[in-house]
C-alpha positions, 0 to 999 in steps of 0.5 A: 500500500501507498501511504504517501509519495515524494512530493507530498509534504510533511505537513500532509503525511504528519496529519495523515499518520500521527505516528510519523511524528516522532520518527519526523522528530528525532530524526532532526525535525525537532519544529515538527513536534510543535502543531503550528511550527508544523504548519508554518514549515510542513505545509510547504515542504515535500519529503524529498527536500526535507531528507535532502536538506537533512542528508537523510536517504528517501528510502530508508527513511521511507522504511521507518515511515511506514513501520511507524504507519503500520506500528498498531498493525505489527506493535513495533516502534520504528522511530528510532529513538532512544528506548524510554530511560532506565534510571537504573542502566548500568551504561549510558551510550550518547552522541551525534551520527551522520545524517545521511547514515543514522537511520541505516547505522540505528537500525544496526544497532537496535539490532545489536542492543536486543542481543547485547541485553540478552547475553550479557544481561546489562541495561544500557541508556543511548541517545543518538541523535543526527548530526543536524541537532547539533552540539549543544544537545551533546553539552546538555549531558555534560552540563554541570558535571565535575565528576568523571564517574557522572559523564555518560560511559561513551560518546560519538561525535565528528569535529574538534569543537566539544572534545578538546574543550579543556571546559568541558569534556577536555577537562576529563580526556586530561583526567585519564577517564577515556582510552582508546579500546578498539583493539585496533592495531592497524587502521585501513590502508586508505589511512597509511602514512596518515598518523591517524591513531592516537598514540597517548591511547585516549581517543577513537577513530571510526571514521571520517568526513571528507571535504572536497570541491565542487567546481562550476565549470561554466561559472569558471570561465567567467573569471578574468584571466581564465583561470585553470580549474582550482585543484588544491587548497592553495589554488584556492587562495588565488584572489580571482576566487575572491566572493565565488567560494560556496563554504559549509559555514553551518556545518561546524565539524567541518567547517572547524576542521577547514578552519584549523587546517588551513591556519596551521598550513598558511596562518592567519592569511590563508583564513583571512584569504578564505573568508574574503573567498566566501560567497555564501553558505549553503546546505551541501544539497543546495550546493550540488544544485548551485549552477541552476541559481539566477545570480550570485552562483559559486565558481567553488563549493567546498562540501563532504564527499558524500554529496558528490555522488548526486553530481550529474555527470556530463554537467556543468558541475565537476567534484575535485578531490583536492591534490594536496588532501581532502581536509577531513574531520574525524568520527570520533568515539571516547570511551570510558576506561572505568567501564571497560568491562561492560562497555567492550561489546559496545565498542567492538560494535561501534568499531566493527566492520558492519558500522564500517561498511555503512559509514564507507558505502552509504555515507562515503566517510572512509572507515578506519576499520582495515578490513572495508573497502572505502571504495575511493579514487585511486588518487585520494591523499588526505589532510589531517591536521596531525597529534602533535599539533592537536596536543600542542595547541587549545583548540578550543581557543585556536577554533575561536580565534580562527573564527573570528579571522574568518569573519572580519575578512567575510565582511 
């Protein structure tokens, strides 16, 4: 049965079927749980350009649509959402997972939790929400905590922003309560040479997100002195690009990690060169459709990989993997070592090959797990902004300042 189609809006299918509100919301529609929110944003968007705009894929989506429309039929719950909290759970799992691999990653997982409780008779709280919720709701769970005991057992999150925060849970990475217990000797060859692992053992890597360009090539050929097409970061700061770079600014763990990357390669000039290069922010969905905008169209998009695959080939847009690297922004996971015991069988699912494959094949963020195929070009070098700068640094305060030079020059 047909239950709602592409182009039927959130507004339609929400006062249909009820139940598809909270799979709407804890999804990344938050505004969907408030009746005249829904009304003012539901009646006008389609479902097709809301999972866009979320990074969200239409058929797995689709699925959990549908499971939450038949739920009285099957007495399932398809939202995904955190199971209603055990006050007495011995491990509390929490963090932030990449849109377009949340639902596909949660379904795993769901899975993983019902044997996990069976056979290991542990109760277990996790909250996981997608990424476009961002990172305060993250900090909400750490707020007021002194206490390394009080902090929830494992976190998972991209970007640099929250975890070396030496005011939040940087204070606790300082304290020794997290360790690395992936047993992951070697990380896939997609990474060697890289320095990927941690070597002070706090930190895990599950992945990463890649940041590549998106070239218009007609827009290009406009630009005085017909400039080649940018193939680097440091093609990049060529002053006819000025005004013509599309850049993630809404996406903070990536936009963060180009920040710092480019500080630490070219100092405050390169960020100053890159805010005067800003044209606009745009959603990366919006940014594979911006060669059809009227005016102001960007010569460069800089956006993850995963949107590359919704390029048209034959068309005016090219995707470039940067020469001299794709910054990336790392998945991290922190684990506490106080809980390794009860913790472990969670880790290794975090750490396995099944999430691995899900990040690489459905999400295009390369895995660091050796045994999956990233499935990447044959020339694909990464940028890593490296341990020893990481530790030699606050970056909490080099993210701010390089924000605030960002800003000054975008003006």
């Amino acid at each position: 049965m047909t239950y709602f189609e592409k182009t039927s809006t959130l507004l339609e299918i929400a006062e249909k079927y009820p139940l598809t509100v909270p799979v709407f919301t804890s999804n990344g529609f938050a505004h969907m749980a408030d009746p005249v929110k829904r009304e003012q944003f539901g009646k006008s968007v389609s479902l097709e350009m809301a999972l866009m705009l979320k990074q969200l894929d239409y058929h797995t989506f689709e699925k959990f649509l549908i499971e939450a429309i038949e739920a009285p039929l099957n007495n399932t719950d398809a939202t995904l959402a955190a199971a209603e909290r055990d006050e007495q759970a011995e491990l509390n799992v929490v963090g932030l997972l990449p849109c377009p691999v949340r639902i596909p990653l949660l379904e795993e997982f769901n899975k993983f939790i019902e044997g996990f409780k069976a056979d290991h008779k542990t109760r277990i709280n996790y909250e996981l929400k997608a990424a476009s919720m961002g990172l305060e709701w993250v900090q909400n769970n750490i707020e007021g905590v002194t206490e390394a005991n009080q902090l929830p057992d494992l976190f998972i999150s991209a970007g640099f922003d929250m975890f070396f925060d030496k005011k939040k849970i940087g204070q606790f990475k300082e304290q020794g309560a997290f360790e690395d217990l992936t047993g992951m000797e070697t990380f896939n060859a997609s990474f060697d040479g890289l320095g990927l692992p941690d070597p002070r053992g706090h930190f895990s890597l599950i992945g990463v997100v890649p940041a590549v360009f998106l070239i218009n090539l007609k827009e290009l050929e406009t630009l005085t002195g017909n400039p080649p097409v940018p193939r680097s970061w440091e093609d990049l700061m060529n002053p006819v690009f000025e005004n013509r770079i599309s850049l993630p600014v809404g996406d903070f763990d990536l936009f963060n990690g180009i920040l710092l990357n480019i500080h630490k390669k070219y100092g405050d000039e390169g960020v100053e060169k890159l805010g005067r290069s800003l044209l606009e922010s745009l959603h990366p969905s919006q940014m594979v459709k911006s060669d059809r905008k009227k005016e102001n169209k960007p010569v460069v998009t800089i956006m993850p990989y995963f949107f590359t695959k919704m390029v048209k080939e034959g068309g005016t847009m090219e995707a470039v993997w940067p020469e001299d690297g794709a910054i990336i922004s790392p998945i991290f996971m922190l684990s506490k070592k106080e809980k390794r015991e009860k913790l472990q069988p969670v880790i290794d699912f975090f750490a396995g090959e099944e999430v691995g494959t899900v990040l690489a094949h459905n999400g295009l963020f390369p895995t660091t797990h050796p045994g999956v195929d990233n499935r990447l070009p044959e020339e694909s070098p990464f940028m890593w902004l490296g341990w020893d700068y990481i530790e030699s640094h606050d970056i909490s305060e080099l993210i701010s300042h390089c924000e605030s030079v960002f800003e000054r020059s975008a003006q």
